[in-house]
C-alpha positions in Angstrom: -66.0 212.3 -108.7 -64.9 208.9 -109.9 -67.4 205.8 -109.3 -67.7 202.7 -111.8 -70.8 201.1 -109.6 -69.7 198.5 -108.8 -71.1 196.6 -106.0 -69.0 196.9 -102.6 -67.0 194.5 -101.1 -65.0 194.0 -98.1 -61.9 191.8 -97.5 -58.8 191.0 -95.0 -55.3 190.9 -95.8 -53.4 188.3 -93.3 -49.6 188.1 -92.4 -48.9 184.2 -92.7 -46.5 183.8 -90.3 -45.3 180.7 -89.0 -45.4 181.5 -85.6 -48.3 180.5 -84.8 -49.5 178.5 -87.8 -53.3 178.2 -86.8 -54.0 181.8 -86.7 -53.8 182.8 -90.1 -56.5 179.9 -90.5 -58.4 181.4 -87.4 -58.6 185.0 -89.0 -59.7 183.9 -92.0 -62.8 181.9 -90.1 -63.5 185.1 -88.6 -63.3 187.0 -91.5 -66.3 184.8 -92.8 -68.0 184.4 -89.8 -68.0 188.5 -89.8 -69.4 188.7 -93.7 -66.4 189.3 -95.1 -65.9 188.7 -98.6 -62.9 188.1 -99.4 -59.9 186.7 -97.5 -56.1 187.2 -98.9 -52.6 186.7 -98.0 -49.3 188.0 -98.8 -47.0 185.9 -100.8 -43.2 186.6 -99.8 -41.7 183.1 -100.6 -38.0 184.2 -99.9 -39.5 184.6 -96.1 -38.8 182.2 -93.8 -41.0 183.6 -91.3 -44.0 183.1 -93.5 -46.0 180.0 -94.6 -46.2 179.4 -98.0 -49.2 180.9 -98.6 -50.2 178.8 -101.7 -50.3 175.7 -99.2 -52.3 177.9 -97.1 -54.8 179.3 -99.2 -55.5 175.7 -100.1 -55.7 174.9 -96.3 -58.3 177.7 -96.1 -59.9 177.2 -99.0 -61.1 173.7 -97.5 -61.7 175.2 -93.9 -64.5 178.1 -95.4 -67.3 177.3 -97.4 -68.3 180.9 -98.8 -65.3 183.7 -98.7 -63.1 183.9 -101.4 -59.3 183.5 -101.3 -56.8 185.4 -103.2 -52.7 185.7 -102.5 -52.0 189.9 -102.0 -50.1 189.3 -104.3 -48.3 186.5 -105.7 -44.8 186.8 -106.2 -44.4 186.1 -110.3 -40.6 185.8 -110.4 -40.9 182.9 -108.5 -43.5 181.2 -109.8 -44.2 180.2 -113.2 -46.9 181.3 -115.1 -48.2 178.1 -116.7 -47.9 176.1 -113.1 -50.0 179.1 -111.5 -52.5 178.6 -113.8 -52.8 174.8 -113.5 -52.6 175.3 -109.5 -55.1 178.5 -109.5 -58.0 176.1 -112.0 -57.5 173.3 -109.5 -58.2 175.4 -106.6 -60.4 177.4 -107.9 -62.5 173.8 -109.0 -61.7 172.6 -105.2 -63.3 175.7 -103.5 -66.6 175.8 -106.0 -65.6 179.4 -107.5 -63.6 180.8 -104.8 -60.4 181.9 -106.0 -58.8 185.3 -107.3 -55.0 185.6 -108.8 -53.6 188.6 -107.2 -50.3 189.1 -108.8 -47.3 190.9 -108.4 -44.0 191.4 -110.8 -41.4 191.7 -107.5 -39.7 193.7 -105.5 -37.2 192.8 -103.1 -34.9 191.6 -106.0 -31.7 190.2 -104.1 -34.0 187.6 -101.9 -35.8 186.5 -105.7 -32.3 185.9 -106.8 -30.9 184.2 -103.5 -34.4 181.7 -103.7 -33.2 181.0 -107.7 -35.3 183.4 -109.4 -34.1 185.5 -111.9 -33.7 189.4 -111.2 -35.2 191.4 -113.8 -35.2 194.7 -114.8 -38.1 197.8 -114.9 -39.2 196.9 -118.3 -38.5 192.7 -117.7 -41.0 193.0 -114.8 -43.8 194.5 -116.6 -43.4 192.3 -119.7 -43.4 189.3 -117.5 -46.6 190.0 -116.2 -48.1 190.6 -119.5 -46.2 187.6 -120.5 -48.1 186.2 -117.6 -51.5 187.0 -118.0 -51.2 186.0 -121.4 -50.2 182.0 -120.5 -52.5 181.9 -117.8 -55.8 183.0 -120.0 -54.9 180.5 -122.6 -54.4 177.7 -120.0 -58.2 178.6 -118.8 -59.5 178.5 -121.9 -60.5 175.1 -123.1 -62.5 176.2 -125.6 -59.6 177.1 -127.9 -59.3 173.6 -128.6 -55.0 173.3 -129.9 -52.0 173.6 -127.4 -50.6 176.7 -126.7 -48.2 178.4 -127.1 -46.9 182.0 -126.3 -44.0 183.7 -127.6 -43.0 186.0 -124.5 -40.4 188.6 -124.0 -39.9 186.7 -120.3 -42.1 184.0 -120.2 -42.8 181.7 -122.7 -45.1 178.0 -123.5 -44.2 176.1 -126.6 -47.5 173.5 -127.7 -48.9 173.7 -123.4 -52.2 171.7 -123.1 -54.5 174.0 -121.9 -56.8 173.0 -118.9 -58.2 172.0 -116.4 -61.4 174.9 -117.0 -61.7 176.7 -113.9 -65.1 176.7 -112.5 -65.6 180.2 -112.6 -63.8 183.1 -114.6 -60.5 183.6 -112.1 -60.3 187.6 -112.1 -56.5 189.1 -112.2 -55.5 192.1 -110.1 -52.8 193.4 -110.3 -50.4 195.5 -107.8 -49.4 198.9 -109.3 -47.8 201.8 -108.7 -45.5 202.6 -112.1 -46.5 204.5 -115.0 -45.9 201.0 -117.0 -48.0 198.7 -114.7 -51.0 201.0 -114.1 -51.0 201.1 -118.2 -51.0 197.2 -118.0 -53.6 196.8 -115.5 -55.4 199.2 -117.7 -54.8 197.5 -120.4 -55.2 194.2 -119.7 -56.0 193.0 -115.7 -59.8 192.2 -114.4 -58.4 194.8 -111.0 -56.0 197.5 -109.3 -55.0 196.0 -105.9 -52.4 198.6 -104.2 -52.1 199.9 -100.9 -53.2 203.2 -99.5 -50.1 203.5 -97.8 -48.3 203.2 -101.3 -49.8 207.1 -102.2 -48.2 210.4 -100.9 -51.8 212.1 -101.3 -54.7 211.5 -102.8 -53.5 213.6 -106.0 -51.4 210.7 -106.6 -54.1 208.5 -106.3 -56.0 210.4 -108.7 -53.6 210.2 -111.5 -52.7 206.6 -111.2 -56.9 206.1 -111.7 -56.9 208.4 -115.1 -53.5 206.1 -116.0 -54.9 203.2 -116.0 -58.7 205.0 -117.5 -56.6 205.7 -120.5 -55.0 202.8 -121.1 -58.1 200.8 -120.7 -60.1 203.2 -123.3 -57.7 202.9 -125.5 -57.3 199.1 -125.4 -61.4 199.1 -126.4 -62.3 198.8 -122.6 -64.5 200.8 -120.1 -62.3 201.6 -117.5 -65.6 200.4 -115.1 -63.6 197.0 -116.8 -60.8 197.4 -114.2 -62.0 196.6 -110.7 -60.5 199.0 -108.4 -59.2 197.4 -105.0 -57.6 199.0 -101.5 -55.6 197.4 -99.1 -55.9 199.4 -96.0 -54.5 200.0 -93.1 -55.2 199.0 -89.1 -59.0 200.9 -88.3 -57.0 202.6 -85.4 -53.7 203.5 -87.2 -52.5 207.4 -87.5 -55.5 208.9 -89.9 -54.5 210.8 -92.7 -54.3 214.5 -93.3 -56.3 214.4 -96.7 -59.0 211.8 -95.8 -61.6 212.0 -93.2 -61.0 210.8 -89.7 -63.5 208.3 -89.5 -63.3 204.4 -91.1 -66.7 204.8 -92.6 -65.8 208.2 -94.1 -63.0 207.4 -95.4 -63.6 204.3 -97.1 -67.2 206.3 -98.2 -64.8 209.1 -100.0 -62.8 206.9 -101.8 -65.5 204.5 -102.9 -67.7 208.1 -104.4 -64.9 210.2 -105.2 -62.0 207.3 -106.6 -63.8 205.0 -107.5 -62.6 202.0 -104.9 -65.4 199.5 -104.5 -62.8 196.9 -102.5 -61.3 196.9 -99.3 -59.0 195.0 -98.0 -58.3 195.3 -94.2 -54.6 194.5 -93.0 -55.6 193.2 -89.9 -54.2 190.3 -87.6 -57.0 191.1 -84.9 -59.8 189.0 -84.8 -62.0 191.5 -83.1 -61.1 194.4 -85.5 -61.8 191.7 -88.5 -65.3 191.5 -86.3 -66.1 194.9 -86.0 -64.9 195.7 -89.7 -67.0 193.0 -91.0 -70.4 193.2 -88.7 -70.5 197.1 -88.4 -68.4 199.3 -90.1 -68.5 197.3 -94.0 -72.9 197.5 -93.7 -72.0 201.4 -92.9 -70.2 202.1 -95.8 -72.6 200.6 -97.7 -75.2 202.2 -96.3 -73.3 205.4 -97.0 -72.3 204.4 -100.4 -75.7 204.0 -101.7 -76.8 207.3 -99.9 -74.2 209.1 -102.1 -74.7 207.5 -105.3 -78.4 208.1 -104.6 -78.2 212.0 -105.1 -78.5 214.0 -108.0 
């Protein structure tokens, strides 16, 4: 059994598309009217199809006044890490405390290059999301007092002026499958946001947790240190073989068992945002605490 303790939370993950632009805003309402915690977006730039989800989650961010907003995830190879940070404090001032950096290192490589990003390889990716999380941290911190400057393998600053503070400590999750990436969110993210449906079985699931355990312990952290979040699926989608039938046992499992205390609903439903929110998220929590309450 793997559980850090923390404290559950429930979220939706929302397709932007442009199709009908007010509905993304919509579902996010209803994701706070239902309790939700969290609201996020996916971040394909290259899409036509899609808003730009920055613009939206700044739209959002002024049409809520509790949930927090995060991108699921941002595509890094088209944006750069010192304007992120810049635009991420701003919001994050703008919505009183509201904003999380979910962040990606790419995929889709030949719509990056077409938009005028660059394509990189394995390794590049990974070391540009180090690269990444290093500019970004020493934008946010004030406190250090001289520009910065980082000397990245991708992404580099030369003598930046750090600022604005954001109002609250922005959390970084990260989305990670690879060996190398689940050591760098181990290493040095505030979160793990993948997908269930990313995971052949739950034994893959597993090791990727221990992966980024290690990493963590052996940069000096607690791997409790690592938020662990779960996009998941539609409530009535196919259910899988190695995880129990229901929503509230499922989610109960791999909250107790892998140590999950995040989910994130992909959902453009408004009713199943309802019901996810207003019954089954107080069940699992419910549930939770039943399990961690047993010797």
């Amino acid at each position: 059994m793997t559980d850090y303790g923390h404290e559950l939370e429930f979220g939706s993950f929302i397709t932007p598309s442009n199709a009908d632009p007010q509905h993304a805003v919509a579902l996010a309402a209803a994701s706070e009217r239902a309790g939700l915690d969290l609201v996020t977006f996916q971040d394909h730039p290259y899409q036509p199809r899609f808003l730009d989800t920055w613009t939206l989650l700044s739209y959002v961010a002024a049409r809520t006044e509790r949930v927090h907003l995060s991108p699921n995830v941002l595509n890094l190879p088209l944006r750069p890490p010192a304007v992120v940070a810049r635009a991420a404090a701003s919001l994050d001032l703008l919505s009183g405390g509201r904003f999380e950096l979910g962040l990606g290192s790419g995929a889709f490589w030949d719509a990056i290059e077409a938009m005028g990003g660059r394509r990189l390889a394995p390794g590049e990716a990974v070391a540009s999301v180090r690269d990444a999380i290093e500019v970004m941290r020493g934008i946010w911190d004030v406190d250090a007092g001289k520009v910065l400057r980082v000397d990245g393998a991708v992404h580099s600053v030369h003598g930046a002026k750090r600022g604005p503070r954001p109002a609250h400590t922005i959390s970084i999750w990260l989305g990670a499958y690879k060996p190398r990436m689940l050591r760098l969110t181990g290493e040095k993210a505030d979160g793990w946001l993948p997908s269930l449906g990313g995971w052949a079985g739950l034994d893959d699931l597993a090791a990727a947790n221990a992966l980024i355990d290690e990493a963590a312990t052996e940069a000096g952290r607690r791997p409790a240190d690592v938020r662990r979040l779960l996009n998941i699926g539609a409530l009535g989608g196919e259910p899988r073989a190695d995880l129990p039938p229901t929503p509230v046992e499922m989610l109960t499992t791999l909250a107790l068992e892998h140590g999950f205390s995040t989910f994130v609903l992909a959902s453009d439903d408004a009713d199943e945002v309802a019901r996810y929110g207003l019954e089954i998220a107080p069940a699992v929590r419910e549930s939770v605490a039943a399990g961690r309450a047993r010797p």
